[in-house]
PyMOL Python script that loads the backbone (N, CA, C, O; Angstrom):
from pymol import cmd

cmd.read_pdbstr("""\
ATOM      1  N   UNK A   1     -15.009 -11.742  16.885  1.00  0.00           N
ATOM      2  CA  UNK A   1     -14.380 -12.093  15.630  1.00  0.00           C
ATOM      3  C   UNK A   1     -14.033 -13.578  15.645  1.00  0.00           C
ATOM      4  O   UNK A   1     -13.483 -14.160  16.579  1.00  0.00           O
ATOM      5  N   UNK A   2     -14.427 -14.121  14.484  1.00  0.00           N
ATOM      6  CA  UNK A   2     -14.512 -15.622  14.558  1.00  0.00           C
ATOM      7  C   UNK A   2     -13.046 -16.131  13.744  1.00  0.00           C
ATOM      8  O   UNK A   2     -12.687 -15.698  12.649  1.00  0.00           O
ATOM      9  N   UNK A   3     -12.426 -16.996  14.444  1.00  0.00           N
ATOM     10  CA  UNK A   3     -11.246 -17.538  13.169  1.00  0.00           C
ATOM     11  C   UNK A   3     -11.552 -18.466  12.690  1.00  0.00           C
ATOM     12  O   UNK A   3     -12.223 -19.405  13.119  1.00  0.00           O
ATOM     13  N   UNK A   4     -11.118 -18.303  11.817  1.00  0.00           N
ATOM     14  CA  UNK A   4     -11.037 -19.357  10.518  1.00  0.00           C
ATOM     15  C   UNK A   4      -9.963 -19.976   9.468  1.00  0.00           C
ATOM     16  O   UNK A   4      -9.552 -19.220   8.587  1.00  0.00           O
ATOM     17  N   UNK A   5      -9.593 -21.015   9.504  1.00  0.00           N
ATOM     18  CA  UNK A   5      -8.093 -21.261   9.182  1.00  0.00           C
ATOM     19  C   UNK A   5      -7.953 -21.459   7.794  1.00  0.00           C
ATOM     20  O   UNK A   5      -8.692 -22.343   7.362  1.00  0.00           O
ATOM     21  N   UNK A   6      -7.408 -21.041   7.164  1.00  0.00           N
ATOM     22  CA  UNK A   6      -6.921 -20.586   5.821  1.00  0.00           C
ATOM     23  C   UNK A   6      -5.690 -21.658   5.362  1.00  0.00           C
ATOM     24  O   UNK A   6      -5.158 -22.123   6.370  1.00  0.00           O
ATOM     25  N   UNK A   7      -5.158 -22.120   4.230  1.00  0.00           N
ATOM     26  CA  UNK A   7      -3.889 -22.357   3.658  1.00  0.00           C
ATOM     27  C   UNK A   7      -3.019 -21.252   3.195  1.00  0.00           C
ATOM     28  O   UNK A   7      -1.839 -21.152   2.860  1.00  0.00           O
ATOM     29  N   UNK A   8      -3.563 -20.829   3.250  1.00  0.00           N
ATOM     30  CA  UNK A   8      -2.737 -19.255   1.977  1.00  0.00           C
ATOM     31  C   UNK A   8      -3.582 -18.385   1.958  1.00  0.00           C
ATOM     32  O   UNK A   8      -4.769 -18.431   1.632  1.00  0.00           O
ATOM     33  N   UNK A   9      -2.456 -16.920   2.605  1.00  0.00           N
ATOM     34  CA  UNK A   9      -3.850 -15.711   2.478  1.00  0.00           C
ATOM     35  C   UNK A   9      -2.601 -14.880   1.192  1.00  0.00           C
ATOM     36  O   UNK A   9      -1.389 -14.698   1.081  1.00  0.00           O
ATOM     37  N   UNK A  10      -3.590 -14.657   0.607  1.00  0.00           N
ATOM     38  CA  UNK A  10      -2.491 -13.222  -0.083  1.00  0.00           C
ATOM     39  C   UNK A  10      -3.274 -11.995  -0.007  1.00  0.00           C
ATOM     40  O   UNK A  10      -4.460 -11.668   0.042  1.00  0.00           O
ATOM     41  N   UNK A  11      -2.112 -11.447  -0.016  1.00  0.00           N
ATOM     42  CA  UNK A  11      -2.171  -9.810   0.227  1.00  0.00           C
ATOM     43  C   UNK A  11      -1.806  -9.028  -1.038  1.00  0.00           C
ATOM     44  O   UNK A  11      -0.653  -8.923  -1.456  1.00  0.00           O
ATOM     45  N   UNK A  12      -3.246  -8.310  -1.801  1.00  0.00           N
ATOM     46  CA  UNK A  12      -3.802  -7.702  -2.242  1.00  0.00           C
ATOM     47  C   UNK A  12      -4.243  -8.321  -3.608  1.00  0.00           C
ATOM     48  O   UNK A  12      -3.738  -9.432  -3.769  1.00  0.00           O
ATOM     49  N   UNK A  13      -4.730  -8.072  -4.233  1.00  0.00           N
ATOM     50  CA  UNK A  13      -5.884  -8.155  -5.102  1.00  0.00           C
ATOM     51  C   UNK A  13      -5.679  -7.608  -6.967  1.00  0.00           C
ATOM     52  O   UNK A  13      -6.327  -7.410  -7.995  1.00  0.00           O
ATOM     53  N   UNK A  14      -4.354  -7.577  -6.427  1.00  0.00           N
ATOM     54  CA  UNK A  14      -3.765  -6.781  -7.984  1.00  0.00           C
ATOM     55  C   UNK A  14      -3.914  -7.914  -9.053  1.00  0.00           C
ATOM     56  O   UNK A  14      -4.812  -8.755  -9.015  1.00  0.00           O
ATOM     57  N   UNK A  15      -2.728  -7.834 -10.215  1.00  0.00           N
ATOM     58  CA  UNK A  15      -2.787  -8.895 -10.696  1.00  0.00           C
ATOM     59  C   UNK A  15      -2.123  -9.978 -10.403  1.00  0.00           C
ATOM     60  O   UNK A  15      -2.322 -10.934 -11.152  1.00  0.00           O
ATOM     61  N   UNK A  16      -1.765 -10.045  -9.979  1.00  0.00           N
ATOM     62  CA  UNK A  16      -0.546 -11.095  -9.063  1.00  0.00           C
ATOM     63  C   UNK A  16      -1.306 -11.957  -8.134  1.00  0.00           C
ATOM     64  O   UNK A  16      -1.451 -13.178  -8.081  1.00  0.00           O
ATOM     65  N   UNK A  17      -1.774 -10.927  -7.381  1.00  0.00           N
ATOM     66  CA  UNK A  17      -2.613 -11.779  -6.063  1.00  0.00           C
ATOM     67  C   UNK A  17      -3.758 -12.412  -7.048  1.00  0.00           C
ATOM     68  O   UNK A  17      -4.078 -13.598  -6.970  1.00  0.00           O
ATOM     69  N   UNK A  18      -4.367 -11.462  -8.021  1.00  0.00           N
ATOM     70  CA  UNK A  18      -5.995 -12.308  -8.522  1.00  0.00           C
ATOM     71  C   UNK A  18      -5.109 -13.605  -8.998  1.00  0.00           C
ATOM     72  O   UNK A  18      -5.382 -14.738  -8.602  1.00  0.00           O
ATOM     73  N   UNK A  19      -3.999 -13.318  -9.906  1.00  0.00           N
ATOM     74  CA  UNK A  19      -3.801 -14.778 -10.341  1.00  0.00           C
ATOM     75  C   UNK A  19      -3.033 -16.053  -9.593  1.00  0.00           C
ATOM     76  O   UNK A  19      -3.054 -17.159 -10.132  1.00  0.00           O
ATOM     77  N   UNK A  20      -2.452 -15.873  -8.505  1.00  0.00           N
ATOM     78  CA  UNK A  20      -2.275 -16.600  -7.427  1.00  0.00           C
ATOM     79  C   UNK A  20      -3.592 -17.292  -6.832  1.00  0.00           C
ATOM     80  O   UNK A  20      -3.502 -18.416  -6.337  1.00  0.00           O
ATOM     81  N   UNK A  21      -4.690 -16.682  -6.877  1.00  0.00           N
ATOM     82  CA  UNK A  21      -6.121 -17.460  -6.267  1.00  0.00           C
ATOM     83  C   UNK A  21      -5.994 -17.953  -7.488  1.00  0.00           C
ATOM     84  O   UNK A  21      -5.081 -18.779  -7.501  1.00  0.00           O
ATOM     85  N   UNK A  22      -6.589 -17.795  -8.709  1.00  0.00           N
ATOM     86  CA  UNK A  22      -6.690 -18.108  -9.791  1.00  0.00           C
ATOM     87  C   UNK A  22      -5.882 -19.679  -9.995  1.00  0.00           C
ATOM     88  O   UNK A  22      -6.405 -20.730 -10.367  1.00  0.00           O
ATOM     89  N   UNK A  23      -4.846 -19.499  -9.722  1.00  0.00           N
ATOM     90  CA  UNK A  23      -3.651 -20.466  -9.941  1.00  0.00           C
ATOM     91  C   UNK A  23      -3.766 -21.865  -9.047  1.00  0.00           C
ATOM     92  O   UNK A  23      -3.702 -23.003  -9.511  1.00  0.00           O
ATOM     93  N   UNK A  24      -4.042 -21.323  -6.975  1.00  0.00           N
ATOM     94  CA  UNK A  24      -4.425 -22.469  -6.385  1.00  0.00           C
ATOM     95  C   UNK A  24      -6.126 -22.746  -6.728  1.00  0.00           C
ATOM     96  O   UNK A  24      -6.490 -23.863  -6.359  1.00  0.00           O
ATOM     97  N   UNK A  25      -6.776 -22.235  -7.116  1.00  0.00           N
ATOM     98  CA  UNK A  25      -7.871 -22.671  -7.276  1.00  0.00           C
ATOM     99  C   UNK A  25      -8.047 -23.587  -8.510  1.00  0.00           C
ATOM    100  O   UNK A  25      -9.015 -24.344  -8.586  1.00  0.00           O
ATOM    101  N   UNK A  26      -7.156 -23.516  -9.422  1.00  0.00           N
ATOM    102  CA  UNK A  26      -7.089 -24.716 -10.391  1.00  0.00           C
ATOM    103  C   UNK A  26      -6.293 -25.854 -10.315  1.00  0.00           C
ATOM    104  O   UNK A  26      -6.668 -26.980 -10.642  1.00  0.00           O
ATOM    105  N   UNK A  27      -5.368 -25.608  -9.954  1.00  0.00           N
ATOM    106  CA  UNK A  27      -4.245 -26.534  -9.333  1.00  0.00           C
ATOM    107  C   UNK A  27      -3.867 -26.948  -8.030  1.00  0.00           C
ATOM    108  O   UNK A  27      -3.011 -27.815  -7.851  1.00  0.00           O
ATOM    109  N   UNK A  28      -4.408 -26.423  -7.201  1.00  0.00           N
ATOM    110  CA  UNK A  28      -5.239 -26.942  -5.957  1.00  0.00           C
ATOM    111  C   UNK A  28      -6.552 -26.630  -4.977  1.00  0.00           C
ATOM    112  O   UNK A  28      -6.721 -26.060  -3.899  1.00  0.00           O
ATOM    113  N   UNK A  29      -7.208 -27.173  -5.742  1.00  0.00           N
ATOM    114  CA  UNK A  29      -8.240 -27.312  -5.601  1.00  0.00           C
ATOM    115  C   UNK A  29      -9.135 -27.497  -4.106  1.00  0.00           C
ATOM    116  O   UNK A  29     -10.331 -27.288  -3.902  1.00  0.00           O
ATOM    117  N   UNK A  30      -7.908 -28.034  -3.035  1.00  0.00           N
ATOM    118  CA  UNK A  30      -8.336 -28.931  -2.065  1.00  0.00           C
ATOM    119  C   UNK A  30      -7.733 -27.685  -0.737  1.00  0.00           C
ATOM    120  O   UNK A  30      -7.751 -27.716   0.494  1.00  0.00           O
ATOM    121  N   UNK A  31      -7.281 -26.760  -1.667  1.00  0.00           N
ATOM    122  CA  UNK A  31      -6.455 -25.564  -0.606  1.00  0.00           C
ATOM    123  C   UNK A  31      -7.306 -24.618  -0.287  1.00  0.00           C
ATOM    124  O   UNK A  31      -8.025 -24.311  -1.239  1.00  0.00           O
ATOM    125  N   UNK A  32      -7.572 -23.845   1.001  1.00  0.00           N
ATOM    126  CA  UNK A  32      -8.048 -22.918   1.392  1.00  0.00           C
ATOM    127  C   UNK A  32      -7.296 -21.985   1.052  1.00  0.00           C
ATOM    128  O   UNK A  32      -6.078 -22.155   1.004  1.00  0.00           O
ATOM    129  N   UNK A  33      -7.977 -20.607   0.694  1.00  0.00           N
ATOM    130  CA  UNK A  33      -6.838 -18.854   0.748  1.00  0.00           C
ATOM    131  C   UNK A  33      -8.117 -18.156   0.875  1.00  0.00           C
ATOM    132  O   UNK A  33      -9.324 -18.317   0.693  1.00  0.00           O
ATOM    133  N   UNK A  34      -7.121 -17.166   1.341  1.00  0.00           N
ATOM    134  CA  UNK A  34      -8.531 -15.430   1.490  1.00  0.00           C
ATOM    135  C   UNK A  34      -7.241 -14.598   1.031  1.00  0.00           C
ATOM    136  O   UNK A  34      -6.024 -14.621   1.215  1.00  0.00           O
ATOM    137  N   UNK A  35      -8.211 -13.836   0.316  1.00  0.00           N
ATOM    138  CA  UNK A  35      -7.209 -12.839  -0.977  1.00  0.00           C
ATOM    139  C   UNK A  35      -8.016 -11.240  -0.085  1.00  0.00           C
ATOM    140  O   UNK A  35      -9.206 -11.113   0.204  1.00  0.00           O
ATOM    141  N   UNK A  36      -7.409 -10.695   0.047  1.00  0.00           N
ATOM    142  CA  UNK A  36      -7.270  -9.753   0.969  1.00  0.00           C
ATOM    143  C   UNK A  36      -6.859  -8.391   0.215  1.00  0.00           C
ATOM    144  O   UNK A  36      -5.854  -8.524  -0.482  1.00  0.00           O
ATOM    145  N   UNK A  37      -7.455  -7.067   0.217  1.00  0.00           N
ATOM    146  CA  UNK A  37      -7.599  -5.968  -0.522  1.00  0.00           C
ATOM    147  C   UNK A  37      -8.081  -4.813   0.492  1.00  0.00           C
ATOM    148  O   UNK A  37      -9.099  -4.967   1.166  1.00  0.00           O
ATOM    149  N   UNK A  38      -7.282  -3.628   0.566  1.00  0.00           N
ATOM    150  CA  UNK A  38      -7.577  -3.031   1.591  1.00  0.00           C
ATOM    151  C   UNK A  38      -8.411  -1.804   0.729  1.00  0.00           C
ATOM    152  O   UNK A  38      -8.940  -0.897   1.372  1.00  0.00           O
ATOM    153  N   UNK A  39      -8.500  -1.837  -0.860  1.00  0.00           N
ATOM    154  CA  UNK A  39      -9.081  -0.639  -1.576  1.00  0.00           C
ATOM    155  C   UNK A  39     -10.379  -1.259  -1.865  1.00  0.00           C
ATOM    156  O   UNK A  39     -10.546  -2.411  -1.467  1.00  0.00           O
ATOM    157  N   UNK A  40     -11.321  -0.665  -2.499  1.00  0.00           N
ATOM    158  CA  UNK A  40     -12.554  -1.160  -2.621  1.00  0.00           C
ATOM    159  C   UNK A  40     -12.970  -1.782  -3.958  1.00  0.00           C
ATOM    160  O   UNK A  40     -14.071  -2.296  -4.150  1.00  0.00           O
ATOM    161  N   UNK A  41     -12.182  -1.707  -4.685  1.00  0.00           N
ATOM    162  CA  UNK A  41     -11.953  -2.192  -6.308  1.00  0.00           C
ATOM    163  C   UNK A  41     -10.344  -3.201  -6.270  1.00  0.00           C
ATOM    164  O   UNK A  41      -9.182  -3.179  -5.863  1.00  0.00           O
ATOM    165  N   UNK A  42     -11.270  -3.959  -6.971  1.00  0.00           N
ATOM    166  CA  UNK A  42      -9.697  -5.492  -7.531  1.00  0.00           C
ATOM    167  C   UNK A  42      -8.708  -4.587  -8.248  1.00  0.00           C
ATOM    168  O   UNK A  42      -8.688  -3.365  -8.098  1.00  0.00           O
ATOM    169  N   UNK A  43      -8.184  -5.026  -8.754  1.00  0.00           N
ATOM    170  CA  UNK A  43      -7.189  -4.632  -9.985  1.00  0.00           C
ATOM    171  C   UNK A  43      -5.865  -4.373  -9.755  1.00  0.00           C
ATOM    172  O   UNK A  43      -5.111  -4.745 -10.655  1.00  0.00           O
ATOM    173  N   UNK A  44      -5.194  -3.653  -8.474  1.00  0.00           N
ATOM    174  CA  UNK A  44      -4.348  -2.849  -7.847  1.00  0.00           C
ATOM    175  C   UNK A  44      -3.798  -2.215  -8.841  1.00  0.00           C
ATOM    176  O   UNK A  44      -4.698  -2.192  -9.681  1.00  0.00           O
ATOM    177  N   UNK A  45      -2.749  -1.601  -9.350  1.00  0.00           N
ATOM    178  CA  UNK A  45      -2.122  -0.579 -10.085  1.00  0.00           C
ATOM    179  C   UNK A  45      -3.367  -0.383 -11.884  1.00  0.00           C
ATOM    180  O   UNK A  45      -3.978   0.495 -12.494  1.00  0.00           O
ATOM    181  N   UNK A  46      -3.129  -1.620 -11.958  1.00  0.00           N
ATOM    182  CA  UNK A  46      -4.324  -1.507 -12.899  1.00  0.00           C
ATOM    183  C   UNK A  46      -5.698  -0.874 -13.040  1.00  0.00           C
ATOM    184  O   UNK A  46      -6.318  -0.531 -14.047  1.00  0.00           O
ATOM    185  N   UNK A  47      -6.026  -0.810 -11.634  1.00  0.00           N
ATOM    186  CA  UNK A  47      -7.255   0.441 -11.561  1.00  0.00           C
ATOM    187  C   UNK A  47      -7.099   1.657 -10.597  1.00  0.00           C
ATOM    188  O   UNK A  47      -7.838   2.585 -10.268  1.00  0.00           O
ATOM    189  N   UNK A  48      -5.688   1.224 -10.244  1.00  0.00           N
ATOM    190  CA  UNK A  48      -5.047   3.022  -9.168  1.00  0.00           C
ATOM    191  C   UNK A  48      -4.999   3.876 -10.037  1.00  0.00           C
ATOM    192  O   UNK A  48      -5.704   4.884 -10.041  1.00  0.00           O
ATOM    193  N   UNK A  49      -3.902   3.494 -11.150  1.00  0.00           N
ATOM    194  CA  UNK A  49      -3.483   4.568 -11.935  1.00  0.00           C
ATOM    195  C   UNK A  49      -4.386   4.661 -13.380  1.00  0.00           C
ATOM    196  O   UNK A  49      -4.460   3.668 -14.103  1.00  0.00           O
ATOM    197  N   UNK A  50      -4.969   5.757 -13.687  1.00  0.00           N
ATOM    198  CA  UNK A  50      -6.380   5.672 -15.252  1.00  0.00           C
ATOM    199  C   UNK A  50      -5.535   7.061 -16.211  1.00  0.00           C
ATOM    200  O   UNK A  50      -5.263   7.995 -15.457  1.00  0.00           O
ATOM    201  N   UNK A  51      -5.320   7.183 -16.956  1.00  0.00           N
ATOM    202  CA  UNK A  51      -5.019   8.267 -18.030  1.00  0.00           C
ATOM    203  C   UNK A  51      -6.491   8.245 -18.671  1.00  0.00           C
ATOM    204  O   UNK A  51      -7.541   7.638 -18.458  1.00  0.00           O
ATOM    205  N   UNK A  52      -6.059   9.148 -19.501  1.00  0.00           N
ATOM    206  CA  UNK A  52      -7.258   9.772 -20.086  1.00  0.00           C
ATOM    207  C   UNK A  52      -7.201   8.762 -21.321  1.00  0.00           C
ATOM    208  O   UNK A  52      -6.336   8.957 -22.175  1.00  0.00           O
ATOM    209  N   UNK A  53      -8.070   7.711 -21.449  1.00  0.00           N
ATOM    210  CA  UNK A  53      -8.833   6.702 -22.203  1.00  0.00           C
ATOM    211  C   UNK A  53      -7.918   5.759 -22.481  1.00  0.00           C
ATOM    212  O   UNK A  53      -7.987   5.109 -23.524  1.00  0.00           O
ATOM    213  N   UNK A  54      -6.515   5.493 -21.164  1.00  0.00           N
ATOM    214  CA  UNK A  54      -5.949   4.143 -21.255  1.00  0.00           C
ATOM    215  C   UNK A  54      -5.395   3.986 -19.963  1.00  0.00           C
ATOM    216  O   UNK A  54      -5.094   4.867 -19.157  1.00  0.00           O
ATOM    217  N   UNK A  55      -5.300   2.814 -19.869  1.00  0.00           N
ATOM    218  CA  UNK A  55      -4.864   2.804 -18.627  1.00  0.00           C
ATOM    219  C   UNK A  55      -3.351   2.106 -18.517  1.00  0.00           C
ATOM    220  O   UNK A  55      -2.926   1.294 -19.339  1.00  0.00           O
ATOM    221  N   UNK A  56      -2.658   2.553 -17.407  1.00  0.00           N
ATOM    222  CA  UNK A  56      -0.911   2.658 -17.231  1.00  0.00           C
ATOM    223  C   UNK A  56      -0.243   1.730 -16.144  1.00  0.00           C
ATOM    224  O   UNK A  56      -0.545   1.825 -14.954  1.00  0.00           O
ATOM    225  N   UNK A  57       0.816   0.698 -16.691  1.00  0.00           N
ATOM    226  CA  UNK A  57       1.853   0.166 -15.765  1.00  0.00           C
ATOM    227  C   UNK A  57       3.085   0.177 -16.157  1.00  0.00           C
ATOM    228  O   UNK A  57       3.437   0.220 -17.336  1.00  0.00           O
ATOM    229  N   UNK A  58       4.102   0.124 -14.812  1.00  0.00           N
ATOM    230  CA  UNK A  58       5.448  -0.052 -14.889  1.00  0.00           C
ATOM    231  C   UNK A  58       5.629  -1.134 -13.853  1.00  0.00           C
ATOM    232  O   UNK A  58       5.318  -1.090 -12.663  1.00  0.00           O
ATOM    233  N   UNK A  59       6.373  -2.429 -14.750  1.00  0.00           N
ATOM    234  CA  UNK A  59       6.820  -3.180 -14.025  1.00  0.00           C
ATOM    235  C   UNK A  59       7.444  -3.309 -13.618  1.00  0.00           C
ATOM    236  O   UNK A  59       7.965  -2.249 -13.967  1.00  0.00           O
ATOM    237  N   UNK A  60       8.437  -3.891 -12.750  1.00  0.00           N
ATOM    238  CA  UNK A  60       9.519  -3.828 -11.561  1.00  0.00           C
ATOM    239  C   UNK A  60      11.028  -4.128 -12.361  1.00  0.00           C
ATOM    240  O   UNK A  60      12.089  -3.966 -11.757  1.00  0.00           O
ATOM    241  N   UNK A  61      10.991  -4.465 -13.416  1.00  0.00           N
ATOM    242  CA  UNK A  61      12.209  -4.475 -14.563  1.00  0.00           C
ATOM    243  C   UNK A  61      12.170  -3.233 -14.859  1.00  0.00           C
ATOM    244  O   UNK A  61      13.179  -2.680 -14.423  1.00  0.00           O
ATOM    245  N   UNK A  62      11.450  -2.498 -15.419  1.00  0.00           N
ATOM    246  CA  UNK A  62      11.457  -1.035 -15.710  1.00  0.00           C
ATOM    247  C   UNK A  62      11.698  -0.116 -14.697  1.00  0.00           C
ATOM    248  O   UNK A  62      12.315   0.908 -14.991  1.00  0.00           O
ATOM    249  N   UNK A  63      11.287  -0.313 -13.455  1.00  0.00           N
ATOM    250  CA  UNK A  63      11.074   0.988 -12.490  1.00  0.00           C
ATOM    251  C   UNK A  63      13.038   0.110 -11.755  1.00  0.00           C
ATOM    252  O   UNK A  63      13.731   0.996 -11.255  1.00  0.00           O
ATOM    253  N   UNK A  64      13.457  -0.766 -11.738  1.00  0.00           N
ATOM    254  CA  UNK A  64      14.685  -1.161 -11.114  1.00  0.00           C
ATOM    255  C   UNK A  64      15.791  -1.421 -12.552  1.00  0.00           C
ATOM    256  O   UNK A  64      16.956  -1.775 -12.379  1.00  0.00           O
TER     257      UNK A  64
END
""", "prot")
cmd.dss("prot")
cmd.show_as("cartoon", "prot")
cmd.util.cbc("prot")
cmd.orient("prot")
């Protein structure tokens, strides 16, 4: 296993993490990250949880 040095890793792939890459990749440009997902699909809660022809979140104001 080879290392490789990173600036910023985030952990998982939801919407948060996609827009954190999203975010240093426009505004820093010059930064390394590895965005890291242990399920086999992006999305996190956004593609965990599916109802029948919509799909469902509760955000952390609501659930606290």
């Amino acid at each position: 296993m080879s290392m490789e040095h990173r600036d910023v890793i985030i952990v998982g792939a939801g919407l948060t993490g996609i827009g954190a890459a999203y975010h240093l990749s426009d505004k820093c440009p010059n930064r390394s990250y590895l965005l890291l997902e242990s399920r086999q699909a992006m999305g996190g809660t956004w593609d965990l949880f599916r109802y029948p022809g919509i799909r469902s979140d509760s955000d952390m104001h609501t659930l606290g």
